[in-house]
ZAMARGU-4260 file (C-alpha; in steps of 0.2 Angstrom, whole numbers, plus 5000, padded with zeros to 4 digits):
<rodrens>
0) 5000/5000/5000 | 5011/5012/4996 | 5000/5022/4987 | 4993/5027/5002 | 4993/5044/5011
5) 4982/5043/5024 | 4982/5062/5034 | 4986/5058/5053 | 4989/5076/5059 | 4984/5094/5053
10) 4992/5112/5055 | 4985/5119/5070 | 4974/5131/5059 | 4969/5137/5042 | 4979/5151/5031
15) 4963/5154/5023 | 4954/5167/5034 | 4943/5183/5032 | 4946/5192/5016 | 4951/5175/5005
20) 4939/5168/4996 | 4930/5151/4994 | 4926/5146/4977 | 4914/5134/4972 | 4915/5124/4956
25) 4900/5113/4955 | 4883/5116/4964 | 4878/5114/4980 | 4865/5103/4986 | 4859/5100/5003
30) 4870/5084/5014 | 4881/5084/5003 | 4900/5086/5007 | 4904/5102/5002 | 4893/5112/5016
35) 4905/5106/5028 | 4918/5115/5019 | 4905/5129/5017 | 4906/5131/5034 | 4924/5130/5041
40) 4925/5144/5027 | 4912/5154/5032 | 4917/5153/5052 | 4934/5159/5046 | 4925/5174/5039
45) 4930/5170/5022 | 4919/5174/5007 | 4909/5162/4996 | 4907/5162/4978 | 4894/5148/4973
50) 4890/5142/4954 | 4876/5131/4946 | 4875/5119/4932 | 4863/5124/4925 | 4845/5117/4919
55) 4841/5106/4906 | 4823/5112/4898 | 4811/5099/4898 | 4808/5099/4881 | 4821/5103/4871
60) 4835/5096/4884 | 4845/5112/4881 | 4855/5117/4895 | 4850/5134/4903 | 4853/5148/4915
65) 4842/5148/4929 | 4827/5161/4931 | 4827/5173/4940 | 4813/5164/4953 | 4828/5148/4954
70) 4840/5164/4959 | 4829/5169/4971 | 4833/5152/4982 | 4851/5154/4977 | 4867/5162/4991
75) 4869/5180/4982 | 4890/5180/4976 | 4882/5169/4962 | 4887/5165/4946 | 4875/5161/4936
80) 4883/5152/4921 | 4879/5134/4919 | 4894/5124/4920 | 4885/5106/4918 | 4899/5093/4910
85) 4897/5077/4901 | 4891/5073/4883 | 4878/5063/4884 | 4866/5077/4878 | 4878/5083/4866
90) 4872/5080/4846 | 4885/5076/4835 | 4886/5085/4818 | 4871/5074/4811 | 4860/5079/4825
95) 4863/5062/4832 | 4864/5062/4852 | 4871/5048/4864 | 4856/5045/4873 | 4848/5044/4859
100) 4855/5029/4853 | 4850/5021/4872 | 4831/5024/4865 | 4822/5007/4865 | 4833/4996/4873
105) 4826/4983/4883 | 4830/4976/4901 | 4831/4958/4892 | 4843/4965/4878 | 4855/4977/4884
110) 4868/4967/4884 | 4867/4964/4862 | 4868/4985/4861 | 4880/4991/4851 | 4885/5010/4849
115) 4891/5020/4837 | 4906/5025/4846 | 4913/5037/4830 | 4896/5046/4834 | 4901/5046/4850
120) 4918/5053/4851 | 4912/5066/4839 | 4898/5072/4852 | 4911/5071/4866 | 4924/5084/4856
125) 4911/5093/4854 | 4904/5095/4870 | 4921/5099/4880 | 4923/5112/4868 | 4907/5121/4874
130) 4910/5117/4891 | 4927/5127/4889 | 4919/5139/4882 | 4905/5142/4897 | 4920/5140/4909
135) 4930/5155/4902 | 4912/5165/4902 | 4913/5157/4920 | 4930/5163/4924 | 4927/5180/4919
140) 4912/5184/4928 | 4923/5175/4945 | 4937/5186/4942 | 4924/5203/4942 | 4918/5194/4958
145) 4935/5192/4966 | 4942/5203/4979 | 4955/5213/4973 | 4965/5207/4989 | 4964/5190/4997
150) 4970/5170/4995 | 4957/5160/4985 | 4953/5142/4988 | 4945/5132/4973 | 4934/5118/4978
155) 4932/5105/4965 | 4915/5097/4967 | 4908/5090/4952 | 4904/5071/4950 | 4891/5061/4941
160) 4888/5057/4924 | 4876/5045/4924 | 4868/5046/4905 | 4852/5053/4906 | 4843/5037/4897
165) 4830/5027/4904 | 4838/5011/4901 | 4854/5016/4911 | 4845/5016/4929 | 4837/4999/4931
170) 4853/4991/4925 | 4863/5001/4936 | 4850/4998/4951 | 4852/4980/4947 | 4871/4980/4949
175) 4871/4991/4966 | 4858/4985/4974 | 4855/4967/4966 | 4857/4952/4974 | 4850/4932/4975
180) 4841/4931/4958 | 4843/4949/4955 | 4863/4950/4955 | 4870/4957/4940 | 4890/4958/4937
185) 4898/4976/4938 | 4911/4969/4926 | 4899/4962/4915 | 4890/4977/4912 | 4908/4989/4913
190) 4912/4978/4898 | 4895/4982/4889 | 4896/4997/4875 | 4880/5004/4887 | 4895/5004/4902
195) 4909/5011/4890 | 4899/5025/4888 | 4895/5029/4906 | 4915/5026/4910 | 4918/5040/4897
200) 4904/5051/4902 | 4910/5048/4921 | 4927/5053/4915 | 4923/5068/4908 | 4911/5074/4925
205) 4922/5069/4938 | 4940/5071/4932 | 4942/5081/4916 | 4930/5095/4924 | 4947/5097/4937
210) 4959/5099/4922 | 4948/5111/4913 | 4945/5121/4931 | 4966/5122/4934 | 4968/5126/4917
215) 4954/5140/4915 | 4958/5151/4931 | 4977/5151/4926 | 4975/5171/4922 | 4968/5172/4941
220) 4982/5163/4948 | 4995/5174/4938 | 4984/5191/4942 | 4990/5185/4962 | 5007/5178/4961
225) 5009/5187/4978 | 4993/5178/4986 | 4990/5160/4991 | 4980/5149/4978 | 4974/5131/4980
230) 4963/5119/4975 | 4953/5104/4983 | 4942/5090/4976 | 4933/5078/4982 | 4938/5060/4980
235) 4934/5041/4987 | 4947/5027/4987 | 4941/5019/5002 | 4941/5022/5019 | 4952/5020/5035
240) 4939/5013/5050 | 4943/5006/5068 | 4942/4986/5067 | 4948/4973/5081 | 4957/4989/5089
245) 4967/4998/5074 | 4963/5008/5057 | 4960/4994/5044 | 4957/5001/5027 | 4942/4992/5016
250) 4930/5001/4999 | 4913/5001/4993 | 4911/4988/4978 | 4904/4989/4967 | 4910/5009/4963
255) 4909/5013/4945 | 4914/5030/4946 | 4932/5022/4953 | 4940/5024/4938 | 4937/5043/4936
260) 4941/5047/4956 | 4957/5035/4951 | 4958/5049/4935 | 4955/5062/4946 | 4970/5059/4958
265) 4980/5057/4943 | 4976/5076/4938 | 4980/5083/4953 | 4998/5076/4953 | 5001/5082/4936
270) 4995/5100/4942 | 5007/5098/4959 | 5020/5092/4948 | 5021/5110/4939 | 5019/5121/4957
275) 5001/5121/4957 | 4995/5117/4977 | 4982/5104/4975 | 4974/5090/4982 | 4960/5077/4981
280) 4953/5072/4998 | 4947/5055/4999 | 4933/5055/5012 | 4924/5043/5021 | 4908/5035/5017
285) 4890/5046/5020 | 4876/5042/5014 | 4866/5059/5004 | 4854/5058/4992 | 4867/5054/4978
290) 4874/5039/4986 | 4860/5032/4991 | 4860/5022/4976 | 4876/5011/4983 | 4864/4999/4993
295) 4877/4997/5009 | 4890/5009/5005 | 4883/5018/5022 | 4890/5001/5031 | 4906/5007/5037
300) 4897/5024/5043 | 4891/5016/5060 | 4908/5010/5065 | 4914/5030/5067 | 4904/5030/5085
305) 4917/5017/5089 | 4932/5025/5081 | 4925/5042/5092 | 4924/5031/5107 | 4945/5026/5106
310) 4951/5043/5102 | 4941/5054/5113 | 4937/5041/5126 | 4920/5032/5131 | 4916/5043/5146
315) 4919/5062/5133 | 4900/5070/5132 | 4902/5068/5112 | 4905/5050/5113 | 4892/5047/5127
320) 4879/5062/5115 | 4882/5052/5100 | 4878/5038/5107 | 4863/5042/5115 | 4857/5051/5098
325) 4861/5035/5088 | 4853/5024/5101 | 4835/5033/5103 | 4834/5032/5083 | 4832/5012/5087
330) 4815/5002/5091 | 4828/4994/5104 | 4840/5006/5109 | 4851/4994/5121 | 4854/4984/5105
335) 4866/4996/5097 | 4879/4986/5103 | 4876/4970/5096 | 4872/4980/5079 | 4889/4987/5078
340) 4896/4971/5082 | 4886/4962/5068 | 4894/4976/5057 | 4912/4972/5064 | 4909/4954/5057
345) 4904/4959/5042 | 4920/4966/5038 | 4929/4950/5045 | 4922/4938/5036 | 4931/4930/5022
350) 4923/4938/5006 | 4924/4954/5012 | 4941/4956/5020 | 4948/4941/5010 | 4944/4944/4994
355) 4935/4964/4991 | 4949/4972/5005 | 4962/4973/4989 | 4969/4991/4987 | 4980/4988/4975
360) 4966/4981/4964 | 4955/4995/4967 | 4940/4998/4962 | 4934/4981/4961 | 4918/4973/4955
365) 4904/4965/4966 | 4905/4947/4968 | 4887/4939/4971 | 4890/4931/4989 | 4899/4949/4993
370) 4880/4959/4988 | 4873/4947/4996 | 4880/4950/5015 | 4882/4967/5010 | 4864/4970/5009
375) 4857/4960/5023 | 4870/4968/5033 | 4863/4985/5029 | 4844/4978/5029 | 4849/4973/5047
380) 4852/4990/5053 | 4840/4998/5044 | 4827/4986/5050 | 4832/4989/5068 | 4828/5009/5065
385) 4811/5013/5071 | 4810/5026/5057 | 4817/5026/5042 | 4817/5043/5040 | 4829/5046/5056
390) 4844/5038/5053 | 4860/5034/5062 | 4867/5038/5046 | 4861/5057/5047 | 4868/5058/5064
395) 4885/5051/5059 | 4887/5058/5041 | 4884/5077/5047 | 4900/5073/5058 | 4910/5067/5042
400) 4906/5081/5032 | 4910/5094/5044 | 4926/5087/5048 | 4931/5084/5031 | 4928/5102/5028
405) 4938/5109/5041 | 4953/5095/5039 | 4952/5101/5019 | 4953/5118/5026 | 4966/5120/5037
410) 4977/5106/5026 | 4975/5116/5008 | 4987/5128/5011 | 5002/5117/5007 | 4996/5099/5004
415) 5007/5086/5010 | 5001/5075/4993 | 4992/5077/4978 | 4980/5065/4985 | 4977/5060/5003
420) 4964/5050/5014 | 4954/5056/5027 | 4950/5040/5041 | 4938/5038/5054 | 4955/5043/5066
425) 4954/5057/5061 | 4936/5063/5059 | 4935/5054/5077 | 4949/5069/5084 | 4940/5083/5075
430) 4924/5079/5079 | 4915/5090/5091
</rodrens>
């Protein structure tokens, strides 16, 4: 594991203060991880700058602005220039859109679906030339918003890229959250031309958009040569949790969107590699509204209460507030135990930390007897909730995020890597 660079300790504070600037480069959406980031900013008294990606009419499909009543529910240091990536909506120069070859397919023939990929490709060029083109507008409009004094901090946080087809869903629900007669391979549908084309558009979300954000604000970074500037993104290569006493680290499988967060790191070491202060955070599981399509990527969540217990002690009011919070959200609160335990076990047995715990073949695709205890694991907990609409996972995942925000924060002044992890260790010292 030598590609590992787990962050164990932290400067003391952040460089970033009042008069610098947080830059958002994505939307923000509500639990998601970036309002932890949001928030060690904005109690540091720095300035936010928020962006959008736009609308898609509902039509036409044409990407858009957004109206003056969707301002309205916006932060005002707005830009309003949608800055949406991907290509799957892009027509190539026949009119001839991706998703529009993904109309008709059925569930029992998705796997015979062959693509036009020249098609494809064309559509693609097209469309990272318009995206350019709306990120200049972008940068322009950022700059006129900048102070003319101040450090700026860019925070990466565009993912996704799910092709906007009707076909692509139900398969991908079957290979997250399939199991028993309803298991479908990751790699068998990775290996499909329907999966080729959500690699590429997953590619061109999640990692290119951090090329084309370094490579646009360049005029701003040489307009401030005297003044600090960085940038952060937002990654997941597994996580560090606590397991038979020690940090062990394990992954989600079956994570699609590995490949580009793999892509992403790459990008940041090639910008470090020329000056540039950057860094990809690898954070620990939540669950938000995004990842709630990863059926038992919440599983390692639960085991931060134990992670809080060793480093801040079992009789420290968070540990002793946490616990009660978590345990009230039970139909048998004194069962807590015996849950976390069942979850400790999970990731001992043999599938999971024999055979899915490889880092160096990460990301990895699902095996049928690994979904399988994977999701009675996480039917288990959920089952034991008396209301499914008050997690422990809320609880817990409010913790990561705003830890994750202020380690980001105080560590992007001078990163120590171009990519590093953040553990439950560490989210168990910060958390408050």
């Amino acid at each position: 594991m030598s590609d590992f660079n787990p962050l164990r300790e932290l400067p003391s504070d952040a460089k970033f203060g009042e008069g610098d600037t947080l830059v958002i480069f994505g939307e923000v959406f509500r639990r998601g991880y970036v309002n932890g980031l949001i928030d060690a900013a904005e109690k540091r008294g720095m300035n936010v700058i928020y962006s959008t990606v736009g609308r898609r009419e509902k039509d036409s499909g044409d990407l858009r602005a957004l109206t003056t009543e969707e301002l309205a529910e916006q932060p005002k240091n707005f830009i309003n220039i949608p800055i949406e990536a991907g290509f799957d909506y892009q027509p190539d120069s026949s009119g001839l859109r991706p998703i529009d070859q993904l109309q008709g397919i059925k569930l029992k023939t998705w796997h015979e679906t062959k693509l036009d990929w020249a098609s494809i490709e064309e559509a693609q060029g097209l469309a990272t030339e318009d995206f350019q083109n709306r990120l200049r507008q972008w940068a322009v409009e950022l700059e006129a918003k900048l102070p003319a004094k101040g450090n700026i901090l860019f925070a990466h946080t565009m993912a996704g890229g799910v092709p906007r087809a009707k076909i692509v869903m139900p398969l991908m629900n079957r290979v997250f959250k399939g199991s028993g007669d309803r298991y479908m391979s990751s790699e068998e549908f990775w290996s499909s031309d329907i999966g080729r084309l959500c690699d590429a558009n997953f590619m061109d979300v999640t990692a290119m958009t951090f090329k084309h954000l370094v490579e646009a604000t360049s005029a701003i970074r040489s307009a401030r040569s005297n003044a600090l500037v960085s940038y952060v993104a937002y990654g997941y290569h597994g996580t560090e949790l606590l397991l038979d006493g020690k940090y062990q680290w394990q992954s989600y499988s079956p994570y699609l969107q590995g490949w580009a967060k793999r892509r992403l790191e790459e990008l940041s070491v090639e910008a470090s590699s020329v000056g540039l202060k950057t860094c990809v955070f690898n954070a620990p599981e939540i669950l938000t509204d995004s990842s709630s399509v990863f059926l038992g990527v919440e599983v390692p969540l639960y085991l931060l209460l134990r992670a809080i217990g060793k480093e801040q002690g079992t009789d420290s009011k968070i540990y002793k507030d946490l616990k009660s919070r978590c345990a009230d959200k039970l139909k048998d609160p004194a069962q807590l135990d015996q849950i976390l335990d069942r979850i400790e076990s999970f990731f001992r047995s043999d599938i999971i930390k024999g055979e899915m715990t490889e880092f160096d073949q990460w990301p990895q695709h699902n095996k049928p007897k690994q979904m399988e205890i994977m999701h009675q694991t996480s039917k288990m907990v959920l089952d034991a909730h008396k209301d499914l609409k008050s997690l422990m996972s809320a609880e817990l995942s409010e913790i990561i995020f705003k830890t994750c925000g202020e380690a980001m924060l105080r560590e992007a002044a001078q990163p120590k890597a171009p990519y590093q992890w953040i553990g439950h260790d560490l989210v168990a010292q910060l958390a408050h």
